[in-house]
C-alpha positions as CSV (number, residue, x, y, z in Angstrom):
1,X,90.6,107.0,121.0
2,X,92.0,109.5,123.3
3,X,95.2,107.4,123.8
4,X,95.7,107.4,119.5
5,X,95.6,111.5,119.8
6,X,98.3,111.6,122.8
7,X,100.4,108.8,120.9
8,X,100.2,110.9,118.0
9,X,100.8,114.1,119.4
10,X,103.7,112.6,121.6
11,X,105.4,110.9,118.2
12,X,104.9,114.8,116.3
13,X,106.4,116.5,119.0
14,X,109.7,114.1,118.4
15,X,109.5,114.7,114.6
16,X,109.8,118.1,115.2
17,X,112.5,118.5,117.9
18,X,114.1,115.7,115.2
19,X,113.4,117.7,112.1
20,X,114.9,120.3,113.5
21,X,117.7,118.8,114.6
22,X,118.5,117.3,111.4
23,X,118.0,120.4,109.9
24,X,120.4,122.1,111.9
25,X,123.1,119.8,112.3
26,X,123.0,119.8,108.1
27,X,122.9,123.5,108.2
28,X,125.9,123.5,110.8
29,X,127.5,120.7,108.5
30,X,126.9,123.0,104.8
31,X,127.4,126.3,106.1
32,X,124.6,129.0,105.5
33,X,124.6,128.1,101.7
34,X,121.8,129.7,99.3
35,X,120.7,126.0,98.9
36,X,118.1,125.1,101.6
37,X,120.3,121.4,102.3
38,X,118.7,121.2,105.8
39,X,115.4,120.9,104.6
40,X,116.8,118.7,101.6
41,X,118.0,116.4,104.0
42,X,115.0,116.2,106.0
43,X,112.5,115.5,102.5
44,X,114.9,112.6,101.8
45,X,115.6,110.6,104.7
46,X,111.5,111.7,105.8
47,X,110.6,109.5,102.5
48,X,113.2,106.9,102.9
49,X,111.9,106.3,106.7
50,X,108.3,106.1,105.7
51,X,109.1,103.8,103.1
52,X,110.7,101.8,105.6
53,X,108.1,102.0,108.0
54,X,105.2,101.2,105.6
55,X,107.0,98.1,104.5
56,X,107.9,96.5,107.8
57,X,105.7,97.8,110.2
58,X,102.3,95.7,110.3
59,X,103.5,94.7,107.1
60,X,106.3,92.5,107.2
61,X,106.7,92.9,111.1
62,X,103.3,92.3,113.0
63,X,102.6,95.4,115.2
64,X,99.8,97.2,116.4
65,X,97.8,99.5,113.8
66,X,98.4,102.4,116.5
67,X,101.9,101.5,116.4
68,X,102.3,102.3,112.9
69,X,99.6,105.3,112.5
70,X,101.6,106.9,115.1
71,X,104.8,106.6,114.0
72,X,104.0,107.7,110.2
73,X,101.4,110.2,110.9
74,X,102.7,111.4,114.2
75,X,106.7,111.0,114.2
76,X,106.8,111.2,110.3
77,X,103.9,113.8,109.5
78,X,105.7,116.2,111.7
79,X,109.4,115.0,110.7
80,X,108.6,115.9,106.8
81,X,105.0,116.2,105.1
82,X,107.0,115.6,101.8
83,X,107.4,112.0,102.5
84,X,103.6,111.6,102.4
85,X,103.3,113.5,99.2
86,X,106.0,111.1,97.8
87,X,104.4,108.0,99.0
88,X,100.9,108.9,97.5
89,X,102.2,110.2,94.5
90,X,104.3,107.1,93.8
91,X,101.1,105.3,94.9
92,X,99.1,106.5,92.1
93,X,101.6,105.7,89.8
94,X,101.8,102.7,91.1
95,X,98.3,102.1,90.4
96,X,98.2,103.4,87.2
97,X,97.4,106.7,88.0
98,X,99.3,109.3,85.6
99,X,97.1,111.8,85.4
100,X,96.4,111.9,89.2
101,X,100.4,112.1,90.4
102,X,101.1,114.5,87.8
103,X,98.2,116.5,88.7
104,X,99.5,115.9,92.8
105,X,102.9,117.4,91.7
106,X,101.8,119.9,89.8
107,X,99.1,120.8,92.6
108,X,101.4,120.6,94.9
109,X,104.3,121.7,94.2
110,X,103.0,125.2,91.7
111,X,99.9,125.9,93.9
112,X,101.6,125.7,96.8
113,X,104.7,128.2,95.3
114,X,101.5,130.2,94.2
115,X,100.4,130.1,97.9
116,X,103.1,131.1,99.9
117,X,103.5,133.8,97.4
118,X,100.2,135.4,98.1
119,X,100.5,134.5,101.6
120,X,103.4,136.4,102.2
121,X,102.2,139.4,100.0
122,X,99.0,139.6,101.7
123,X,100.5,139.7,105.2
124,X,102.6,142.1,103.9
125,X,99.4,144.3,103.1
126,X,98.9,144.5,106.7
């Protein structure tokens, strides 16, 4: 179990130097706009490579199950949590789920607006 947690942890640790690579190189690429394109970037090809990953990877192409877990939820997770949040919500609707991915968007998406706002207003307090 250990060896999962340090596969995992290894495969973060190059999402993140990746994600911010990306992120920079974008950034370099688009100039210091007002539009956050780094982080654009990053959501999009985050969700196309999980997309990828889920389709080949044990699925199409036999590998181990810590193979995969620690390329999406290590590499992947850290690269961009958005491409999760697009692979469940497309998931439920998928399944048949309306209610549920337009309650995960909404959720997501105007709760989480909601709670960086009171986040950053109640460090501000401090």
């Amino acid at each position: 179990m250990f060896g999962m947690y340090l596969a995992i942890g290894l495969a973060g640790f190059s999402g993140a130097i990746s994600r911010f690579a990306v992120s920079q190189m974008v950034k370099n690429a688009m100039g210091s706009a007002a539009f956050p394109w780094g982080t654009l970037v990053v959501n999009i090809t985050g969700s196309l490579l999980l997309g990828l990953v889920v389709a080949t990877v044990g699925g199409r192409l036999p590998a181990d199950p810590g193979i995969r877990t620690a390329i999406v939820v290590g590499f992947i997770g850290s690269y961009t949590t958005f491409s999760t949040f697009s692979f469940e919500t497309l998931d439920l609707l998928a399944r048949g789920s309306w209610p549920a991915a337009i309650l995960n968007v909404v959720a997501s998406v105007g709760v989480g607006l909601l709670a960086v706002y009171i986040g950053l207003n109640a460090a501000r307090l401090t």
